[in-house]
C-alpha positions in Angstrom: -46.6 -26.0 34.5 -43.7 -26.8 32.1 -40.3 -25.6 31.5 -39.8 -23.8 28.3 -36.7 -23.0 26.3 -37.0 -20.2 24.0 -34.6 -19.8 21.7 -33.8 -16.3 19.7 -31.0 -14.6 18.9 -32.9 -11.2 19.2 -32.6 -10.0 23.2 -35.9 -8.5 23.2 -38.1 -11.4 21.4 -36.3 -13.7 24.2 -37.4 -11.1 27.3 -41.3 -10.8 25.9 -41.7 -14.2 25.7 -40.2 -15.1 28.6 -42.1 -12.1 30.7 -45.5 -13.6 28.9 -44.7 -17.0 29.8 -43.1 -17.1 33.0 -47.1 -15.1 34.0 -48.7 -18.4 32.9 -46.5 -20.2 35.2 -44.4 -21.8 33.3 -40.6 -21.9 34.0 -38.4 -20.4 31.3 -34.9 -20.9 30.1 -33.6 -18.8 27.2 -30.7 -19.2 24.6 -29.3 -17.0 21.7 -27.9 -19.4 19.5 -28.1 -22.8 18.6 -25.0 -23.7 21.0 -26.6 -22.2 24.3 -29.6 -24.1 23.3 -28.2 -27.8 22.7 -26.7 -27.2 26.7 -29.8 -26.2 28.0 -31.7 -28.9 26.1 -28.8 -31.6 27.7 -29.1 -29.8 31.0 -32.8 -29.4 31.9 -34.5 -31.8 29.0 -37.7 -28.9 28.7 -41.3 -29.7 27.9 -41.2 -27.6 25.0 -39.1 -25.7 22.9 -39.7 -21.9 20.9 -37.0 -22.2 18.5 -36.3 -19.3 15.8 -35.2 -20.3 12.4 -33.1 -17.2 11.6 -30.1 -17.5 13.7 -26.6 -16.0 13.1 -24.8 -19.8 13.4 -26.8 -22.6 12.9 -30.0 -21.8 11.8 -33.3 -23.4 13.7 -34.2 -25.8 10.5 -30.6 -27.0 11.1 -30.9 -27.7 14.7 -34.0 -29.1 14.4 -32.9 -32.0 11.8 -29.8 -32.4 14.1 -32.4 -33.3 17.3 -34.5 -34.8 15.2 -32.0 -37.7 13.5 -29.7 -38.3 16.8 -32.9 -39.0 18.8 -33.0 -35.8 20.9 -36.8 -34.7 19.9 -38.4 -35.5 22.7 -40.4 -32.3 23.0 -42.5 -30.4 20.8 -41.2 -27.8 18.9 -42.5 -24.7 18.0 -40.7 -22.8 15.1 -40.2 -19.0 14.8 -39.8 -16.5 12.1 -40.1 -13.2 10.8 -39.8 -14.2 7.0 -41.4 -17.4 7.3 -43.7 -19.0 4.0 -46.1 -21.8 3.6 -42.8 -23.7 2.1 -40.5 -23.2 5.3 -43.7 -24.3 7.5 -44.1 -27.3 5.6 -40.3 -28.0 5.7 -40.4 -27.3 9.6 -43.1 -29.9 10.3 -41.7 -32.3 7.9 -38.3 -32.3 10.7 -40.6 -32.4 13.6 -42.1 -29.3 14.6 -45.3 -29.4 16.1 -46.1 -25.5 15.1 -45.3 -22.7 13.3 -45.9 -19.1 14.1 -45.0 -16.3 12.2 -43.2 -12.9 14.0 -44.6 -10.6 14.9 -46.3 -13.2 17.2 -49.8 -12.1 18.4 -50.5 -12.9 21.9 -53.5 -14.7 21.2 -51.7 -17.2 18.7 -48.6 -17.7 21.5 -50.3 -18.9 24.3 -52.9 -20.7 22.1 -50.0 -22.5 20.5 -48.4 -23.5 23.7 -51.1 -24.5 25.1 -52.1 -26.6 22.6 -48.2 -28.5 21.7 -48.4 -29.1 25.2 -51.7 -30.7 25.8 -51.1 -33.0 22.5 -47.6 -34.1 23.2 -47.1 -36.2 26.8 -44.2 -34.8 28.6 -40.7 -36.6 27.5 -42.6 -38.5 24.5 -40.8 -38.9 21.7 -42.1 -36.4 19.2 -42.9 -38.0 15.5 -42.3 -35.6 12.4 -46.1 -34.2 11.3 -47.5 -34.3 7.9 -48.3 -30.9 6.4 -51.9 -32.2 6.6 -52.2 -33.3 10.1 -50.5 -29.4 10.9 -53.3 -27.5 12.3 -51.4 -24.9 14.1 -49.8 -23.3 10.6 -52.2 -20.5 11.2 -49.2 -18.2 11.7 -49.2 -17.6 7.9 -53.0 -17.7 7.1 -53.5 -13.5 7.3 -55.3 -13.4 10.9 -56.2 -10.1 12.1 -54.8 -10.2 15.1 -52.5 -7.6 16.1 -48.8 -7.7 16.5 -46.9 -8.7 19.6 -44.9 -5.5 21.3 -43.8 -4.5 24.3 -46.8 -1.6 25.2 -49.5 -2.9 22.7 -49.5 -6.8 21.9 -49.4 -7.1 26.2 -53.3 -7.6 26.1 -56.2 -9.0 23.8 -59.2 -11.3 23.7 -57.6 -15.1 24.2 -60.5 -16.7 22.7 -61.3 -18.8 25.2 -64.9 -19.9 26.9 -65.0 -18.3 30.5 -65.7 -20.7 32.6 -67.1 -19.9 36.4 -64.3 -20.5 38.8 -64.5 -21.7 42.5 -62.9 -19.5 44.4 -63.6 -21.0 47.8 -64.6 -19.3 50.6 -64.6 -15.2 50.1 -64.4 -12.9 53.0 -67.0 -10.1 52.9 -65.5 -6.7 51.2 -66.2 -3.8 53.7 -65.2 0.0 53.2 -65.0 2.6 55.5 -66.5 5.5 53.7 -65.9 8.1 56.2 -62.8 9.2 54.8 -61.7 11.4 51.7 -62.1 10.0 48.0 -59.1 9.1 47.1 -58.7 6.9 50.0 -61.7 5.1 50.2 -61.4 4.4 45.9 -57.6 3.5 46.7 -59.2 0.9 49.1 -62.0 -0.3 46.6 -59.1 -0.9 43.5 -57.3 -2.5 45.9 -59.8 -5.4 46.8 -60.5 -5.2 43.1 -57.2 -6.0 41.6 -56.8 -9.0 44.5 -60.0 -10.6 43.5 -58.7 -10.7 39.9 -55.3 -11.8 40.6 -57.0 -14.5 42.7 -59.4 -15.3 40.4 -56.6 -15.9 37.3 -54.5 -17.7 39.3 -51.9 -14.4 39.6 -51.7 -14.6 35.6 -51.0 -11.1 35.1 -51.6 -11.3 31.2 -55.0 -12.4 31.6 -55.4 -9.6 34.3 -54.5 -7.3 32.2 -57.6 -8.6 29.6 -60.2 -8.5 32.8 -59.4 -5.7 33.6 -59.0 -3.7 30.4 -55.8 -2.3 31.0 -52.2 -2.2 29.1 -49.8 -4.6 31.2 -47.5 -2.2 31.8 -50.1 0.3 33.2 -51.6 -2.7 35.4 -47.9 -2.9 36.7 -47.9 0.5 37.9 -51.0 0.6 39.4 -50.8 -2.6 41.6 -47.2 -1.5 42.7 -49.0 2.0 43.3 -52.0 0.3 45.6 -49.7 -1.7 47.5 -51.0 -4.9 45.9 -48.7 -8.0 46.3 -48.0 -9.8 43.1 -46.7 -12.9 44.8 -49.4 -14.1 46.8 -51.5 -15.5 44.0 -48.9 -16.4 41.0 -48.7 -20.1 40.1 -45.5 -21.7 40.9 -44.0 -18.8 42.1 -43.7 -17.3 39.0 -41.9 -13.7 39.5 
């Protein structure tokens, strides 16, 4: 998994992402201005970096330029805004950036995104500026219907991706006592349910949350509620 610097002056953009990403595993460091994130980017040298171009000092564009020409973009760089346009994509690729996606951020288009910078850019390779027309990932500003990021409703959604069978290894055989009263023995049932999930994704809670059917924040609840533990299976020990 990588480590990830998101960068946002907004408090709750920076807690979403980094709730969303730390589920896939990933480590995350956050900063709220464009000072926080040149120590972080000193101090830790991350795999990939979620940079807003609104900021109240220096603005992302800015930053971006200033990594760019003292030779410090060596990491892909995916820009944010919330009044982005084909012209300030363009511009943020010219610098460098290996993305752009446009807030509010759909889950879908996040995790495809970094998924995607990372797989194309080797870990602490220098990162060459992109040509508008070898940009793929501009698709923040093309008018899909996906639906906006939030706190209680951009949690879950279809990732798009094939589902392919996974091995989980050995599997020891699911018996339920059903001598007892309902509630118990359905307790029991969700119980072995919600474990064979969280095995199954690797303890990816987002992608739980899409099995499953089920708001995040709901899926919280109900694991807490069944007694379910949510470190067990998470990759890295993600918390």
């Amino acid at each position: 998994m990588a480590t990830i610097l998101v960068v946002d002056d907004e408090m709750g953009i920076r807690a979403l992402l980094s709730e969303i990403l730390s589920d896939e595993g990933h480590t995350i460091e956050l900063a709220e201005n464009a000072a926080q994130a040149r120590a972080v980017r000193e101090r830790l040298r991350p795999d990939l970096v979620l940079l807003d171009i609104w900021m109240p000092d220096v603005d992302g564009i800015s930053l971006l330029k200033e990594w760019g020409s003292s030779g410090l973009l060596t990491m892909p760089v995916i820009m944010m805004s919330g009044h982005g346009t084909i012209d300030t994509a363009v511009e943020a690729t010219k610098f460098g950036a290996i993305a752009f996606l446009e807030k509010p951020i759909t889950l879908q288009k996040l995790l495809r995104a970094v998924e995607q910078s990372l797989a194309r850019t080797p870990a602490r390779a220098a990162t060459t500026a992109l040509t508008p027309s070898a940009q793929p990932m501009m698709n923040g500003l093309q008018g899909h219907n996906d639906g906006p990021l939030t706190a209680e409703s951009g949690m879950t959604g279809a990732m798009g991706l094939p589902v392919l069978p996974v091995d989980l290894g050995p599997q020891a055989e699911q018996s339920f006592d059903l001598d007892r009263p309902l509630r118990e023995a359905r307790d029991a049932f969700e119980k072995s349910y919600f474990e064979f999930h969280l095995a199954r994704e690797n303890g990816s809670m987002t992608r739980v949350a899409e099995k499953t059917g089920l708001e995040r924040t709901h899926l919280y609840r109900k694991l807490k509620q069944l007694g379910v533990d949510l470190t067990r299976n998470r990759r890295g020990g993600a918390v």
